[in-house]
KOLLO-790135 format. One line per field, with one value per residue: residue number from 0; residue in three letters; y negated, z negated, x of N, C-alpha, C in turn. Coordinates in steps of 0.2 Angstrom, whole numbers, always signed. Example, Ala and Ser with C-alpha at 12.3 -4.5 7.8 and 13.67 -1.06 7.14 Angstrom:
<atoms>
seq <- [0|1]
type <- [ALA|SER]
nc2 <- [+28|+11]
nc3 <- [-39|-35]
nc1 <- [+66|+64]
cac2 <- [+22|+5]
cac3 <- [-39|-36]
cac1 <- [+62|+68]
cc2 <- [+16|+0]
cc3 <- [-39|-39]
cc1 <- [+66|+64]
</atoms>
This chain:
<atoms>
seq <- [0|1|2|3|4|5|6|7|8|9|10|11|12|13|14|15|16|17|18|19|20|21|22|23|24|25|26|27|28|29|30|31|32|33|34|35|36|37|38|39|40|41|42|43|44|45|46|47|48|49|50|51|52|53|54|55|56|57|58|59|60|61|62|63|64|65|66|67|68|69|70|71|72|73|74|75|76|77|78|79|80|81|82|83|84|85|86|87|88|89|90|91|92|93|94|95|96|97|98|99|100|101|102|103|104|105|106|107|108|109|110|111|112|113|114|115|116|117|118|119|120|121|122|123|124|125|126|127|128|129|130|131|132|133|134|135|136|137|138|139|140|141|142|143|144|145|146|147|148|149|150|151|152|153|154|155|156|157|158|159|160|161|162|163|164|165|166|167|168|169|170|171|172|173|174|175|176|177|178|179|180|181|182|183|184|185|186|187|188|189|190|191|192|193|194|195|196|197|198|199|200|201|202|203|204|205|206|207|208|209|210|211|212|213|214|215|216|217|218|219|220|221|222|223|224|225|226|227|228|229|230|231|232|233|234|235|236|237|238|239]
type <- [UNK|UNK|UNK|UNK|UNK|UNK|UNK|UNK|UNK|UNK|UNK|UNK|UNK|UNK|UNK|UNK|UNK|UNK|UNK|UNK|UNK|UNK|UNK|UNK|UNK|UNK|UNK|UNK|UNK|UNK|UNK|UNK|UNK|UNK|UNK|UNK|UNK|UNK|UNK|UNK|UNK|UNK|UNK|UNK|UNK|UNK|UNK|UNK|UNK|UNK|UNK|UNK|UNK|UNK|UNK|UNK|UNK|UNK|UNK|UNK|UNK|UNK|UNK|UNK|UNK|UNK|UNK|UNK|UNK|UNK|UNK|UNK|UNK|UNK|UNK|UNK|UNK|UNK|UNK|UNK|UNK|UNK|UNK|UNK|UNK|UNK|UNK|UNK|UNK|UNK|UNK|UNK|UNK|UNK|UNK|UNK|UNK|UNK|UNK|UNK|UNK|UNK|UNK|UNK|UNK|UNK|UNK|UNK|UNK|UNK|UNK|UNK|UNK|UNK|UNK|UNK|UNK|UNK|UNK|UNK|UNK|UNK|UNK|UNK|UNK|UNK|UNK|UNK|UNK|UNK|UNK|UNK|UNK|UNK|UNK|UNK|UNK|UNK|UNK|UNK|UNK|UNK|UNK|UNK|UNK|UNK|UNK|UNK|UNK|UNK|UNK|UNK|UNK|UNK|UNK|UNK|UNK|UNK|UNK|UNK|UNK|UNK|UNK|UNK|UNK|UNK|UNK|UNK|UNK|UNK|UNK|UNK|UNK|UNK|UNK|UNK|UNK|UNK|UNK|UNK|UNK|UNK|UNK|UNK|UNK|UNK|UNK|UNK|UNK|UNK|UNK|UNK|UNK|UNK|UNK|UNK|UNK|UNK|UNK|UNK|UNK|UNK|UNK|UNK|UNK|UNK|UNK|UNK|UNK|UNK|UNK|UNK|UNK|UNK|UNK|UNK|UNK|UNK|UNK|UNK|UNK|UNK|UNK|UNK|UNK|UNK|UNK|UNK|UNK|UNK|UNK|UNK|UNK|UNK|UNK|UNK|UNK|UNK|UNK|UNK]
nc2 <- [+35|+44|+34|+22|+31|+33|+20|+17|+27|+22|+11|+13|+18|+9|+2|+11|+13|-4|-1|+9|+0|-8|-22|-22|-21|-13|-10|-21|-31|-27|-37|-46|-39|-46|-51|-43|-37|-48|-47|-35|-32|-27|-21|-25|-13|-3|-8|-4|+9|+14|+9|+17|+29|+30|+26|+39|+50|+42|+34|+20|+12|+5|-10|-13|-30|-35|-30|-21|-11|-6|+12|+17|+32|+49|+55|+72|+88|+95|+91|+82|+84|+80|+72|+71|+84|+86|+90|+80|+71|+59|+41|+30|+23|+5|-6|-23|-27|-13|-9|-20|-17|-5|-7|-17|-7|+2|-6|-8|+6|+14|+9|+11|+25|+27|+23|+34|+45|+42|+43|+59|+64|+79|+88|+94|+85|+76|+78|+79|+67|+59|+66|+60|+48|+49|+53|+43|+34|+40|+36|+20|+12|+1|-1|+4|+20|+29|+24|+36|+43|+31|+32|+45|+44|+36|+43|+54|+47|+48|+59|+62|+61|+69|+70|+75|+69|+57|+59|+64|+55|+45|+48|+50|+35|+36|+34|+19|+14|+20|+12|+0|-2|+0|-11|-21|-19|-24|-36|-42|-43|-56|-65|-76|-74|-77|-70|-57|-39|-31|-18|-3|-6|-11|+0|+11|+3|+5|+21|+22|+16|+25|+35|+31|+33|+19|+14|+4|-8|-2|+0|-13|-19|-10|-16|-28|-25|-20|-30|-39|-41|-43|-55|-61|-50|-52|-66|-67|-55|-54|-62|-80]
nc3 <- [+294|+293|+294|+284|+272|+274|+273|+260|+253|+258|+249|+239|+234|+236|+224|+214|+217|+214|+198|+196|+199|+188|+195|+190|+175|+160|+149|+153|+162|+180|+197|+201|+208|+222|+223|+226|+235|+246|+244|+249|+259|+262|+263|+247|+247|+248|+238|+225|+226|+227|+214|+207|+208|+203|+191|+190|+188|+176|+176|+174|+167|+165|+161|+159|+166|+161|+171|+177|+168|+165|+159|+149|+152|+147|+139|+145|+136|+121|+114|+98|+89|+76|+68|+81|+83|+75|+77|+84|+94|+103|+102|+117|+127|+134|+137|+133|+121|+114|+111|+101|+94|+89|+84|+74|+65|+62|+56|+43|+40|+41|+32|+20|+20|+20|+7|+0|+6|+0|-14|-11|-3|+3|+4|+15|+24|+20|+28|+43|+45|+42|+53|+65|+63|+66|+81|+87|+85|+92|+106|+105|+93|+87|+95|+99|+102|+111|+116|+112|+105|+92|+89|+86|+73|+64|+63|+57|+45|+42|+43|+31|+22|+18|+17|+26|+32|+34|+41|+54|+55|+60|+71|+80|+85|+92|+108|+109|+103|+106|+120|+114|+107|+117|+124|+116|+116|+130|+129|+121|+131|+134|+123|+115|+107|+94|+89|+94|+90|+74|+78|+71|+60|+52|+51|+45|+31|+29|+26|+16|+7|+6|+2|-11|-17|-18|-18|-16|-13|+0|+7|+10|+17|+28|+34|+38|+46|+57|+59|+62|+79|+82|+83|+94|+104|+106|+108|+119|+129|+126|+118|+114]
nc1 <- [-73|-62|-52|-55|-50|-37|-33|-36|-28|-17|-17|-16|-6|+0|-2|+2|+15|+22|+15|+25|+38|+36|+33|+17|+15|+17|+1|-4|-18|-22|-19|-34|-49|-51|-38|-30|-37|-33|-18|-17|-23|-34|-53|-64|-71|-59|-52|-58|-59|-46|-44|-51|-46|-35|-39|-43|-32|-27|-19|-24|-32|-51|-61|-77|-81|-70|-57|-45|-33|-15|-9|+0|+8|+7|+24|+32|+32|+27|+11|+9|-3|-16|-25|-32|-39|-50|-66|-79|-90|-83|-81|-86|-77|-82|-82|-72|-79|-78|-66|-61|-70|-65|-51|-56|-63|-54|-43|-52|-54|-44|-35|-40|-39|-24|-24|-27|-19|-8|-9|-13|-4|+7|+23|+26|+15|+22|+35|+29|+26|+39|+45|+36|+42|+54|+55|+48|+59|+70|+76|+78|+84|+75|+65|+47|+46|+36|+16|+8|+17|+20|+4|+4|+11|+1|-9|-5|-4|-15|-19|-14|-23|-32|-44|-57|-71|-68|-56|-62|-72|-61|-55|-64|-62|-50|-48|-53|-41|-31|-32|-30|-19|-11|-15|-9|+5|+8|+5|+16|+25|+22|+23|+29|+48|+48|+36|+35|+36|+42|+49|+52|+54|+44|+35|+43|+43|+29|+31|+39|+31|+22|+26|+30|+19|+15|-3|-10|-3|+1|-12|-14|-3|-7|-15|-11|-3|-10|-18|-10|-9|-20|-31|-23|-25|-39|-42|-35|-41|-55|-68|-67]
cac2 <- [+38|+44|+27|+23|+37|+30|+13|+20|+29|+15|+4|+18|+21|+2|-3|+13|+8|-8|-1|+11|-2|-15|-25|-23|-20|-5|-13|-28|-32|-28|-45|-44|-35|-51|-55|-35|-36|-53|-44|-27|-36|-23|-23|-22|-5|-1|-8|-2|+16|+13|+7|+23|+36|+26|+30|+48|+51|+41|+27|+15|+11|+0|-10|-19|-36|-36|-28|-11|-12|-1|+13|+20|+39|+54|+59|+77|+88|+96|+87|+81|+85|+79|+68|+72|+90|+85|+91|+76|+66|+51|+34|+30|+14|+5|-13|-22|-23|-8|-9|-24|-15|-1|-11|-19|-3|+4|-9|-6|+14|+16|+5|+17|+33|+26|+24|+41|+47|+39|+47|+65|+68|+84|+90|+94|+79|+69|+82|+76|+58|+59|+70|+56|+41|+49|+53|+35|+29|+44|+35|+15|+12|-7|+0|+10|+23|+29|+24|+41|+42|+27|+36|+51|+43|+32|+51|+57|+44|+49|+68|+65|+59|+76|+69|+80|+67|+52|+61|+65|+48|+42|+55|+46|+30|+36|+32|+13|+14|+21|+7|-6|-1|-3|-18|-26|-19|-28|-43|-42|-47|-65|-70|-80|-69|-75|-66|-50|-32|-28|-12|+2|-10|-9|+8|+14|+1|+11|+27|+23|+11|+32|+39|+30|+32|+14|+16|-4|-10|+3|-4|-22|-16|-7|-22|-32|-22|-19|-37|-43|-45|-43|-62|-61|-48|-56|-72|-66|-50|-54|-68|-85]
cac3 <- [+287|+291|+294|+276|+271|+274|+270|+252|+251|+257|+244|+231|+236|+234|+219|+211|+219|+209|+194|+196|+198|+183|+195|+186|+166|+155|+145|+157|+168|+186|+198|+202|+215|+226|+224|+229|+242|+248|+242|+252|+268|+264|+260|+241|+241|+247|+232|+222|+228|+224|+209|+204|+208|+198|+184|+188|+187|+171|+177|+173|+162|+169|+156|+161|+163|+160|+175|+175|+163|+166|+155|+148|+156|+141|+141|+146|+130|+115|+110|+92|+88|+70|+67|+85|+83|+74|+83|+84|+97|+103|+108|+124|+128|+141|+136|+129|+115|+109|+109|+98|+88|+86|+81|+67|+62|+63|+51|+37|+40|+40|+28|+15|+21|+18|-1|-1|+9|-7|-19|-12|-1|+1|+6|+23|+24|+23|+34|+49|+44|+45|+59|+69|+63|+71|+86|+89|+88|+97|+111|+104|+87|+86|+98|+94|+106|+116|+112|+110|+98|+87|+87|+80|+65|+61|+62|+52|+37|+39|+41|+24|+16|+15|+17|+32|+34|+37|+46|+58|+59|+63|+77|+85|+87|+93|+113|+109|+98|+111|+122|+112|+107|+125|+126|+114|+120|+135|+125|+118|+133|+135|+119|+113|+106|+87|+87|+95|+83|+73|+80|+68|+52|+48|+51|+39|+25|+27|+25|+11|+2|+5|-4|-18|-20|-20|-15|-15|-8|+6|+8|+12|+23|+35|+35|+40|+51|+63|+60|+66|+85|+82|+89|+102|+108|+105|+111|+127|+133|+121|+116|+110]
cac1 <- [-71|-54|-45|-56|-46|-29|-34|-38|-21|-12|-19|-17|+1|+6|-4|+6|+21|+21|+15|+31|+41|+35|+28|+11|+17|+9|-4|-8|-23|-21|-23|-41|-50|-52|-30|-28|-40|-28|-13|-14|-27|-38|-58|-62|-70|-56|-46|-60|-57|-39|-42|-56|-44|-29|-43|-44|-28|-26|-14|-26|-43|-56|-64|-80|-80|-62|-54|-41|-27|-10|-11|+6|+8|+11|+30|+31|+33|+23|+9|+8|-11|-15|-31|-37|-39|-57|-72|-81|-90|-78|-82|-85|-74|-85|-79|-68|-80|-78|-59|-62|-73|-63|-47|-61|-63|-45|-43|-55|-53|-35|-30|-41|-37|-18|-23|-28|-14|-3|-10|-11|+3|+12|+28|+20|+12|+29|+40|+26|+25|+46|+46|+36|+43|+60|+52|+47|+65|+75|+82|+78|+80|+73|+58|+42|+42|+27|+11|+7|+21|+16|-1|+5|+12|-2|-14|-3|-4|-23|-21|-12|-27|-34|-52|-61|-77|-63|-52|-67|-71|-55|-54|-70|-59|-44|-49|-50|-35|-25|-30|-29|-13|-7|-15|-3|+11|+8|+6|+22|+29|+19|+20|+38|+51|+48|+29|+36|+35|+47|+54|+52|+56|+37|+32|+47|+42|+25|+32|+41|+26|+17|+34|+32|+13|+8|-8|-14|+3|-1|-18|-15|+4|-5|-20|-9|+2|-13|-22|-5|-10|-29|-31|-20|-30|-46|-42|-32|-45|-61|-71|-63]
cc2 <- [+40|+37|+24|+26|+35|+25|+17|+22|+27|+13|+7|+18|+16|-1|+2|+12|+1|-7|+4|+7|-8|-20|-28|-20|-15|-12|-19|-26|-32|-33|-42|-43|-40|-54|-46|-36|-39|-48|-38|-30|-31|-25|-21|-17|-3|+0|-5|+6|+17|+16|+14|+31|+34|+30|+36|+48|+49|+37|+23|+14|+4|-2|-16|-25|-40|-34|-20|-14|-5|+5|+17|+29|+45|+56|+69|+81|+91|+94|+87|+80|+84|+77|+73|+78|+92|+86|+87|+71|+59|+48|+33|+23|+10|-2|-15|-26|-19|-6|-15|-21|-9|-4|-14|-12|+1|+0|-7|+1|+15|+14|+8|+22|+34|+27|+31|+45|+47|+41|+54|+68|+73|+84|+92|+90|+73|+73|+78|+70|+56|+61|+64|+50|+43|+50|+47|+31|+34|+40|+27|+15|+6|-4|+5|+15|+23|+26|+30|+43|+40|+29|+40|+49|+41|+39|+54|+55|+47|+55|+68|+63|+65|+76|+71|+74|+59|+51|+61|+57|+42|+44|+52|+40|+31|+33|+25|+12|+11|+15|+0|-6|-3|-8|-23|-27|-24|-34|-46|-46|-54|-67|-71|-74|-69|-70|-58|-45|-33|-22|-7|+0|-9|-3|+11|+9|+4|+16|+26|+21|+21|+36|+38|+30|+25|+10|+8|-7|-7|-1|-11|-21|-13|-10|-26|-31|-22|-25|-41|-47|-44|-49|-61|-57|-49|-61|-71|-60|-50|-59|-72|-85]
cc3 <- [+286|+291|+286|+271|+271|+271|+261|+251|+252|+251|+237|+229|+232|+228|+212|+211|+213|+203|+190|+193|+193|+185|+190|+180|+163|+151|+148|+161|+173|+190|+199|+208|+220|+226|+228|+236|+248|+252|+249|+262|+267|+262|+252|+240|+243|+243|+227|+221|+228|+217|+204|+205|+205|+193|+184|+185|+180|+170|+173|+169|+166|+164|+159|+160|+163|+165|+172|+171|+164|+160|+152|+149|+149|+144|+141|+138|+128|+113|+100|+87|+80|+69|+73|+86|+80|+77|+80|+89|+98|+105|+114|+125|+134|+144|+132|+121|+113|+107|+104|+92|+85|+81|+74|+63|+60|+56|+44|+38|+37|+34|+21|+15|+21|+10|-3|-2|+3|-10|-16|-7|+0|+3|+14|+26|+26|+29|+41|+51|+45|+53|+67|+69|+66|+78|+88|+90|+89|+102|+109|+95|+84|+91|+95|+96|+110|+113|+110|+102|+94|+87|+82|+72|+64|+61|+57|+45|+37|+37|+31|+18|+13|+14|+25|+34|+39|+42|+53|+62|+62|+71|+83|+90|+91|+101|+114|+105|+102|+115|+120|+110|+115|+128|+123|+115|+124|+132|+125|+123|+138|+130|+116|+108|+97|+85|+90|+88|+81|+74|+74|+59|+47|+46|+44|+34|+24|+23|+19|+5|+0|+0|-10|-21|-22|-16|-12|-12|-1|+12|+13|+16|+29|+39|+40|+46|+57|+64|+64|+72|+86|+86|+93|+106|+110|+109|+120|+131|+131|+122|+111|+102]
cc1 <- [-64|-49|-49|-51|-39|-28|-33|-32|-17|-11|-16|-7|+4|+3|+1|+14|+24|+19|+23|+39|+42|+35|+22|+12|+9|+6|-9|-13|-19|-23|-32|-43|-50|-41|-29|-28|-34|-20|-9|-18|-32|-48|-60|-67|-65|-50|-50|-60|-52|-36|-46|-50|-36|-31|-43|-38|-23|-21|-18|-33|-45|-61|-71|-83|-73|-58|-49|-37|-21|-9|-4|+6|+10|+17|+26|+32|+25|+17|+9|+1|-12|-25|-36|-41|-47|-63|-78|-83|-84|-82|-82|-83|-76|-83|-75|-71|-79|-71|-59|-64|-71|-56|-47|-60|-58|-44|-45|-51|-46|-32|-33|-41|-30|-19|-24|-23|-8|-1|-9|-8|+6|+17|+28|+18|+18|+34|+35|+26|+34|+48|+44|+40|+52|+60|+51|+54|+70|+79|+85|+78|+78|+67|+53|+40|+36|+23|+9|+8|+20|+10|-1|+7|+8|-10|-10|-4|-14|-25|-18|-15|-31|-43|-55|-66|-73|-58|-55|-70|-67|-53|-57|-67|-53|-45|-47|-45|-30|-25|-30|-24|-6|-7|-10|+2|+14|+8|+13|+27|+29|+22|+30|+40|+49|+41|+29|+35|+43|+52|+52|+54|+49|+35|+38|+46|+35|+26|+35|+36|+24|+21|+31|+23|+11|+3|-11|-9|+1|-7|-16|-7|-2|-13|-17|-5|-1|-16|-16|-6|-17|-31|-30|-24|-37|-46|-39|-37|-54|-63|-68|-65]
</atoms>
């Protein structure tokens, strides 16, 4: 049991090790238990017991069927509680259906609770929605921040719809969001330079579509904004 016990915190040590040092990229699958097992010489409960208290700790989700995935760490700091503040069952993310189907759903949802957002806005509402879209490019201003960060604005276009039952059901999804959101990230850097994100060029033509209250522009922008890597992630973690 005790040499178990070291083995396990070996394995823990080096798999974070290399997630530390972007070896193993936020957003990506970890190699598989059987390259690990190879990798470190050890047996895979051992990598499996690695790999479960990586989970605890919140390094990593384990999606099954699909293997672990890296999962980007919250900076230190504030949070910025908006949407999730809704008392409402969440999702339970078990696979990477349900990140798919949350994504699906991201889609429709968001993209009318922005027309809303358009039309009743307040002063309030945009001081938040500013508030985060400068927090996103504080250090980078061609990058999108945390995920967390880019969370927070896109809860905010929904807290500014001022609808309570939409909000609540947005709230549900947030779980898969977040890591679908991380999934893409990690996309980003497979895929050829000209299919990369924009950097914060999008998210502020949002924010200004929202300024100017037009509610159906709004609509089909932030469709679009999120069906962007929707394949890619289908095709690359999902079914063809």
């Amino acid at each position: 049991m005790a040499r178990s016990s070291k083995l396990t915190d070996a394995a823990y040590g080096d798999i974070l090790g290399r997630i530390e040092a972007g070896e193993y990229s936020v957003g990506l699958r970890l190699p598989s238990e059987q390259d690990l097992c190879r990798k470190l010489d050890v047996s895979r409960t051992v990598v499996r017991n690695a790999i479960s208290r990586l989970r605890d700790e919140g390094i990593v989700e384990t999606i099954r069927g699909s293997g672990a995935f890296v999962l980007e760490r919250p900076r230190a700091g504030p949070a910025t509680a908006t949407v999730s503040e809704a008392s409402m069952p969440g999702i339970q993310v078990e696979s990477m259906a349900d990140v798919l189907e949350c994504q699906q759903m991201r889609m429709l949802i968001e993209g009318e609770m922005a027309m809303l957002a358009a039309e009743r806005w307040t002063p309030a509402d945009m001081q938040r929605l500013e508030a985060a879209l400068t927090q996103m490019a504080r250090e980078d201003e061609n990058a999108l921040g945390t995920v967390d960060e880019d969370l927070a604005f896109h809860e905010a276009i929904v807290a500014a719809s001022h609808n309570r039952v939409g909000i609540a059901l947005y709230a549900t999804m947030i779980p898969g969001i977040r890591i679908g959101m991380t999934m893409q990230r990690g996309l980003y850097k497979l895929l050829p330079k000209s299919r990369g994100p924009n950097g914060l060029k999008e998210h502020r033509a949002l924010l200004d579509l929202i300024r100017e209250r037009k509610a159906a522009d709004l609509r089909d922008a932030i469709h679009n904004h999120i069906s962007y890597f929707h394949s890619d992630l289908r095709h690359q973690y999902g079914q063809p």
